[in-house]
N, C-alpha and C positions, 0 to 999 in steps of 0.2 A: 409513290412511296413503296420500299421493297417489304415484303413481310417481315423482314428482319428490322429493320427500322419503323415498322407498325406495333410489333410488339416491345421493342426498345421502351419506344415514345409512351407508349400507353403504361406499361410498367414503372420506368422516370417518374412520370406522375404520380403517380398513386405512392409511389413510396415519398415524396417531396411532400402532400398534403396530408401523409400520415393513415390512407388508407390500408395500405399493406402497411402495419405497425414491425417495428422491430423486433428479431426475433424469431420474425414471420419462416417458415419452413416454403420453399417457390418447388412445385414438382413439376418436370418437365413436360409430363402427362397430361399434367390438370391442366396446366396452360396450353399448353399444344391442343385441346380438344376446350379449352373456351374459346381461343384467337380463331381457332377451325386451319388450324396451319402445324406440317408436323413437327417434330421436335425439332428438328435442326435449325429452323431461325429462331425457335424459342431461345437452345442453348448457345445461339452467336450471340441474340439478343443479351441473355444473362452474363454473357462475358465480358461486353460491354457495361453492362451494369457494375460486374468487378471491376472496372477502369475504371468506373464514376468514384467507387467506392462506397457504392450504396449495398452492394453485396459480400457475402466473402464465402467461399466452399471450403467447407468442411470434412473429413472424412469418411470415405466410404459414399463421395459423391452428394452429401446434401450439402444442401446450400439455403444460408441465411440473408433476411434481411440485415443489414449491421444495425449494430447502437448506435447511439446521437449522442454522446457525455456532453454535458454540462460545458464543459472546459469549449471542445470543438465549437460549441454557440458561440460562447464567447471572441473567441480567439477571429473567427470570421469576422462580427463583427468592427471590431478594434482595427482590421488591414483593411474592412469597405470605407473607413475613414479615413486615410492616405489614399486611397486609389481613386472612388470614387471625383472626388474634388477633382482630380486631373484628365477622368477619363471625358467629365462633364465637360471642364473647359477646352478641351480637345475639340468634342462636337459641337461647340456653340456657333463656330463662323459655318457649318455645312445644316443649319437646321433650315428649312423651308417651310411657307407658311404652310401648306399643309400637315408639315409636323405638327407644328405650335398648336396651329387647329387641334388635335388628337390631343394632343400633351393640355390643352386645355381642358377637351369634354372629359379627359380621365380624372380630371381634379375637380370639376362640377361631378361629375358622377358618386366619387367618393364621399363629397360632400351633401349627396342626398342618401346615401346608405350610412350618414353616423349611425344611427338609432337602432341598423337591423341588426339580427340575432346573427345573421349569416357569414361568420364569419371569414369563410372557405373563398366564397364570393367576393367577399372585403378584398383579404386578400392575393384575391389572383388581380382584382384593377390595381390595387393600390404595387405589384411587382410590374403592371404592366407599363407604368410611367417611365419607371426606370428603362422597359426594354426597349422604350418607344425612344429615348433619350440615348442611348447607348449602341441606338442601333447606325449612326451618322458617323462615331468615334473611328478616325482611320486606325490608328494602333487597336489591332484587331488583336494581341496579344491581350493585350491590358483588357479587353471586356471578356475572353473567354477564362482569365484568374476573377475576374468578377463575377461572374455568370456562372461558375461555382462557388465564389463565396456566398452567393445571392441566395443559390440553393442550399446549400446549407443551414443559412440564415431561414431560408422559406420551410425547410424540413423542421427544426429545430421548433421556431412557436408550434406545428402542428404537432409533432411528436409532446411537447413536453406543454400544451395547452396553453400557452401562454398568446393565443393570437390576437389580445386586445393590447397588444405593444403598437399597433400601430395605430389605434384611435388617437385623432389629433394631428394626426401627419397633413392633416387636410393644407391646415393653412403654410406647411411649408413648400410644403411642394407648389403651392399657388404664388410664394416668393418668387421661388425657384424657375417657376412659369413666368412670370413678370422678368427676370434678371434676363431671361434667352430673349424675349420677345423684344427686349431692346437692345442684344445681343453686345451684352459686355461678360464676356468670357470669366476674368477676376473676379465680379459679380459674382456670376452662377455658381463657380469654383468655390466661392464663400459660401453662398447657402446653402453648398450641396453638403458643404462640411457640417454647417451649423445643424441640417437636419439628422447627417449621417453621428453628430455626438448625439445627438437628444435620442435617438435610437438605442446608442449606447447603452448611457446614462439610465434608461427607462430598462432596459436588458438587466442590467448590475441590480438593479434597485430590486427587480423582479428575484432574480437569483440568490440574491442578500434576504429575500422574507419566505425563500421555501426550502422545503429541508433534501437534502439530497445524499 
């Protein structure tokens, strides 16, 4: 991994689980002497972040975290529910049991951490089903428009606190586990929908009882 792509990666993160909050002021400096690396893969790194559009420069060379609106949550999720279903049924005739294996212990796992407080932890297993499942999809288009709606969807509950939208996802994704491992495609496609409205649905309801 090049130092440009070390501080990329590590910065991505932080601002997708709401560490670096929006807003946030990134100085080339301050990074440059935490990473131990000097400014110039910092500022490749942040430019690439303005691709993502996790960032945006300002005048006079600063440079911000961006905001997350309300609307942007939404609107992600509403397109993971057309995409998804295709992208699932895509990968379902290239899953190997080793996948399913994985794709299994992540949904046994989810379903021993209902109860924790952690929900950072929650969900990074409960994003990792998805990437375990979308990682076989040949239309490698179609999972990298997902793999940013994903992230936005993933920035969005931790920016705006909302990350107990996914308690309950246990038992569908264990559907959805059940539909691959007997590999009917139309199957999976169905419940990847059925979980990706309930997501929705739980988003709106959330949105609809706080003031913004």
């Amino acid at each position: 991994m090049t130092k440009v792509e070390y501080v990329y990666r590590s910065l991505r993160e932080e601002i997708l689980v709401g560490t670096i909050p929006p807003g946030k002021r990134l100085l080339f400096a301050d990074l440059a002497k935490r990473f131990g690396v000097s400014a110039i893969p910092v500022r490749e790194a942040v430019r690439q972040l303005e691709s993502d559009d996790l960032v945006e420069f300002k005048p006079h060379t600063r440079v911000e975290v961006k905001s997350l609106p309300f609307t942007e949550g939404l609107w992600a999720m509403e397109v993971r529910v057309e995409l998804e279903p295709l992208a699932a049924r895509l990968a379902t005739p290239h899953m190997s049991s080793q996948r399913l294996g994985h794709l299994g212990q992540i949904v046994d796992d989810l379903a021993l951490m209902v109860g924790s407080d952690d929900h950072v932890a929650f969900s990074s297993v409960y994003h990792s089903f998805s990437e375990t499942l979308y990682a076989v999809t040949p239309n490698r288009t179609l999972v990298e428009l997902i793999d940013q709606l994903r992230a936005t969807s993933r920035r969005f509950t931790a920016v705006h606190s909302c990350t107990d939208l996914h308690r309950g996802s246990e038992e569908h994704l264990r559907a959805i586990h059940s539909a691959l491992t007997n590999g009917d495609p139309e199957l999976v496609a169905t419940r990847v929908r059925v979980h990706r409205s309930w997501a929705l649905d739980a988003l709106r309801s959330w949105v609809g009882t706080n003031t913004f």
